[in-house]
Structure formats: C-alpha cells, structure tokens
C-alpha positions in Angstrom: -7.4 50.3 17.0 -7.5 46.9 19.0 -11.1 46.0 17.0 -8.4 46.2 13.8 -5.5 44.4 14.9 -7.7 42.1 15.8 -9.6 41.7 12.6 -6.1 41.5 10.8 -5.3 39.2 13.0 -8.1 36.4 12.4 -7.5 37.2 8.6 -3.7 36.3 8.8 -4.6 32.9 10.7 -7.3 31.9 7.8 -4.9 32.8 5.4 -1.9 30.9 6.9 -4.2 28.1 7.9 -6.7 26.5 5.6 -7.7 23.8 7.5 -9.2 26.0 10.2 -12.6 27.7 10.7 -14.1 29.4 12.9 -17.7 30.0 14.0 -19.6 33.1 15.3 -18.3 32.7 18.6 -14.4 32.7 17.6 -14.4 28.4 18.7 -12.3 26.6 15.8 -12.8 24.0 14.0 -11.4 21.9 11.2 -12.3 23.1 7.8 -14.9 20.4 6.1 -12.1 20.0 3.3 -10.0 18.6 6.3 -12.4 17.1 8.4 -13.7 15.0 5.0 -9.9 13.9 4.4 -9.3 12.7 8.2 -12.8 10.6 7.9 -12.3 9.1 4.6 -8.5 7.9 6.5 -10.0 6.9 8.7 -12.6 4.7 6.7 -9.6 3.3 5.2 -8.4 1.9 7.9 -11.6 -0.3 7.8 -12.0 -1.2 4.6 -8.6 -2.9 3.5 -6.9 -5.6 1.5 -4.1 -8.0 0.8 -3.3 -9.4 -2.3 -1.0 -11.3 -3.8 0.3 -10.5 -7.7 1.0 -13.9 -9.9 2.8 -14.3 -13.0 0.1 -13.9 -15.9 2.8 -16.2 -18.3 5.4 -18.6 -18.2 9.0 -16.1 -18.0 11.8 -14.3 -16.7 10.3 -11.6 -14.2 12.6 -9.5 -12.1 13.4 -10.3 -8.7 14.0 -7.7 -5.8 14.6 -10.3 -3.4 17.5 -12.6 -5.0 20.6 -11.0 -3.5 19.1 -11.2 0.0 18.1 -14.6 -0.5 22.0 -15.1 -1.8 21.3 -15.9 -5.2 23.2 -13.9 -7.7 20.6 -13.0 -10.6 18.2 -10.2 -11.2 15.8 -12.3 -12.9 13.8 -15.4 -11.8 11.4 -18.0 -14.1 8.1 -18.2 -12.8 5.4 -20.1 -14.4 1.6 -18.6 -14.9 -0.3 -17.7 -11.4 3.1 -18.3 -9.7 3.6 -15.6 -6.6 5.8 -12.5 -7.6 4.7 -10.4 -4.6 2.2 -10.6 -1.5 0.9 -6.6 -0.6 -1.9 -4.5 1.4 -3.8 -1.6 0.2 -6.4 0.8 1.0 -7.5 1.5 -2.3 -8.0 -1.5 -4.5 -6.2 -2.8 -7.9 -7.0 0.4 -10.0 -6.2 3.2 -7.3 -3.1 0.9 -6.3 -1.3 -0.1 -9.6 -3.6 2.3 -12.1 -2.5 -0.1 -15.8 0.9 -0.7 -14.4 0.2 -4.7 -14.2 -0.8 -5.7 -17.9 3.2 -4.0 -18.6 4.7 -6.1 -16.3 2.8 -9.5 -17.0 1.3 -9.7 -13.6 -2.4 -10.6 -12.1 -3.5 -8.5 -9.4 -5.5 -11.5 -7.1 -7.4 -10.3 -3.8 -6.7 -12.6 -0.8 -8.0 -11.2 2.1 -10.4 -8.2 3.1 -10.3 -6.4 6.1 -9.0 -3.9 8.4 -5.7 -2.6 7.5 -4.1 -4.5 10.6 -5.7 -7.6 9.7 -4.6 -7.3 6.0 -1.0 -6.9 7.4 -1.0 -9.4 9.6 -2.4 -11.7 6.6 0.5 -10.1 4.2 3.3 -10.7 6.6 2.0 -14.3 7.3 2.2 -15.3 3.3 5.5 -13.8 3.2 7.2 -15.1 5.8 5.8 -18.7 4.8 6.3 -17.9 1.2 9.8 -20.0 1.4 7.5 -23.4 2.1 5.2 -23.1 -0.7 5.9 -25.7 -3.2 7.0 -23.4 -6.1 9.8 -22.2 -4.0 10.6 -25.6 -2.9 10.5 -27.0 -6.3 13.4 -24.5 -7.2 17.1 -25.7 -7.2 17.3 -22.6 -4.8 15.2 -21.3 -2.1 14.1 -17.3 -1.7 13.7 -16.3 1.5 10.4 -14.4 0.1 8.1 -13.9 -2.4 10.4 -12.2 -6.1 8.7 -9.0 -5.8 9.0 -8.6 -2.1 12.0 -6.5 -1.7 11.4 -6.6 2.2 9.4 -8.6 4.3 7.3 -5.8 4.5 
C-alpha cells in the first residue's frame, strides 16, 4: 500500500509541477524546458542594448512627456533623425517593436551594446541630459526628457 501512495504521489507532483524532474535516485532537478528558459535570461543579461528612436520625417509626433514638462499639448514637431525616445532591450529592433516603427514614422538607431546594466546606465544618462541637446534648446520650450519618454525610465 505505501509502494502506491507513493507512486501516486510522485505522479501528482510531475503533474502539478512541470518544471521539475527527477532522476533514478528521486534527486530533482529543473526540467530542460526550464533550465533552457533560465540560461537564455540569463544570456540576456549579457547581450543588451540601448537605443534611441528618431523622427524618420519632418512632423507632429505625439508626446508622452509634455504635461510633465508643463507644456500643454499632446503633440510636438520634430524634424528628421530628431530624438522621440531613448530605450534598452534584450532582444533587438524586430523582437522589440516587431513593424510597429515604419506606422509611427520612427527610426529604430542602436547606441550602445552591452550588458543590460550598462545599457541602462547609458539610457538614463541620454535621458536625463536629453534637456541640453541642442534640439531641445532650440525649442521656445524646454522638455524635461526625450517626447517618447513618458518617465525617466
């Protein structure tokens, strides 16, 4: 009777968890499903980058960061290769924005490659100095960062 509740038992754990194994000897393990998924995180760490998306054209784009700069309008002008937003990813242009860019008029331009923390560090950097850069400057208002930056994060 034990040998059974003990055999029901394993099956109910490696049916209610997935992403465990176990070997001959009853030690458990992750499931090589999971174990891939944690390495390839982890890779990612590693193998980062920050980029900055310009303004393809001349126009209106729309700007997340107006109202906390103080400036009443959803819109701003930008001119072509002008910032609209300073970010970090882990998994390029395509696995980032997919074919969203072209629709919104924007340039997808890698600044900085990296590890993730360095990438940050380069993406807080641009937007925190983003208010000096002579596009801002040249504005009759200033933004306190980049259009597309809703935070500074």
């Amino acid at each position: 009777m034990l040998p059974i509740a003990v055999a029901s038992l394993f099956l109910l754990v490696m049916a209610l968890a997935p992403f465990i194994e176990f070997d001959e000897l009853g030690n458990a393990r992750l499931s090589p499903k999971r174990e891939g998924k944690m390495k390839k995180e982890l890779s990612n760490l590693d193998e980062a980058e920050q980029y900055a998306l310009l303004a393809n054209d001349n126009g209106y784009y729309p700007c997340l960061s107006c109202k906390s700069s103080g400036v009443d309008s959803f819109q701003i002008f930008l001119f072509q290769n002008e910032v609209w937003k300073y970010g970090t990813t882990t998994k390029g242009e395509v696995g980032r924005y997919r074919n969203t860019l072209k629709n919104m008029n924007l340039v997808y331009h890698q600044q900085f490659v990296g590890t993730l923390p360095d990438c940050l560090k380069q993406e807080k950097l641009k937007i925190y100095r983003y208010p000096l850069l002579p596009e801002c400057l040249k504005r009759g208002f200033h933004l306190i960062r980049p259009p597309g930056n809703k935070q500074d994060n």
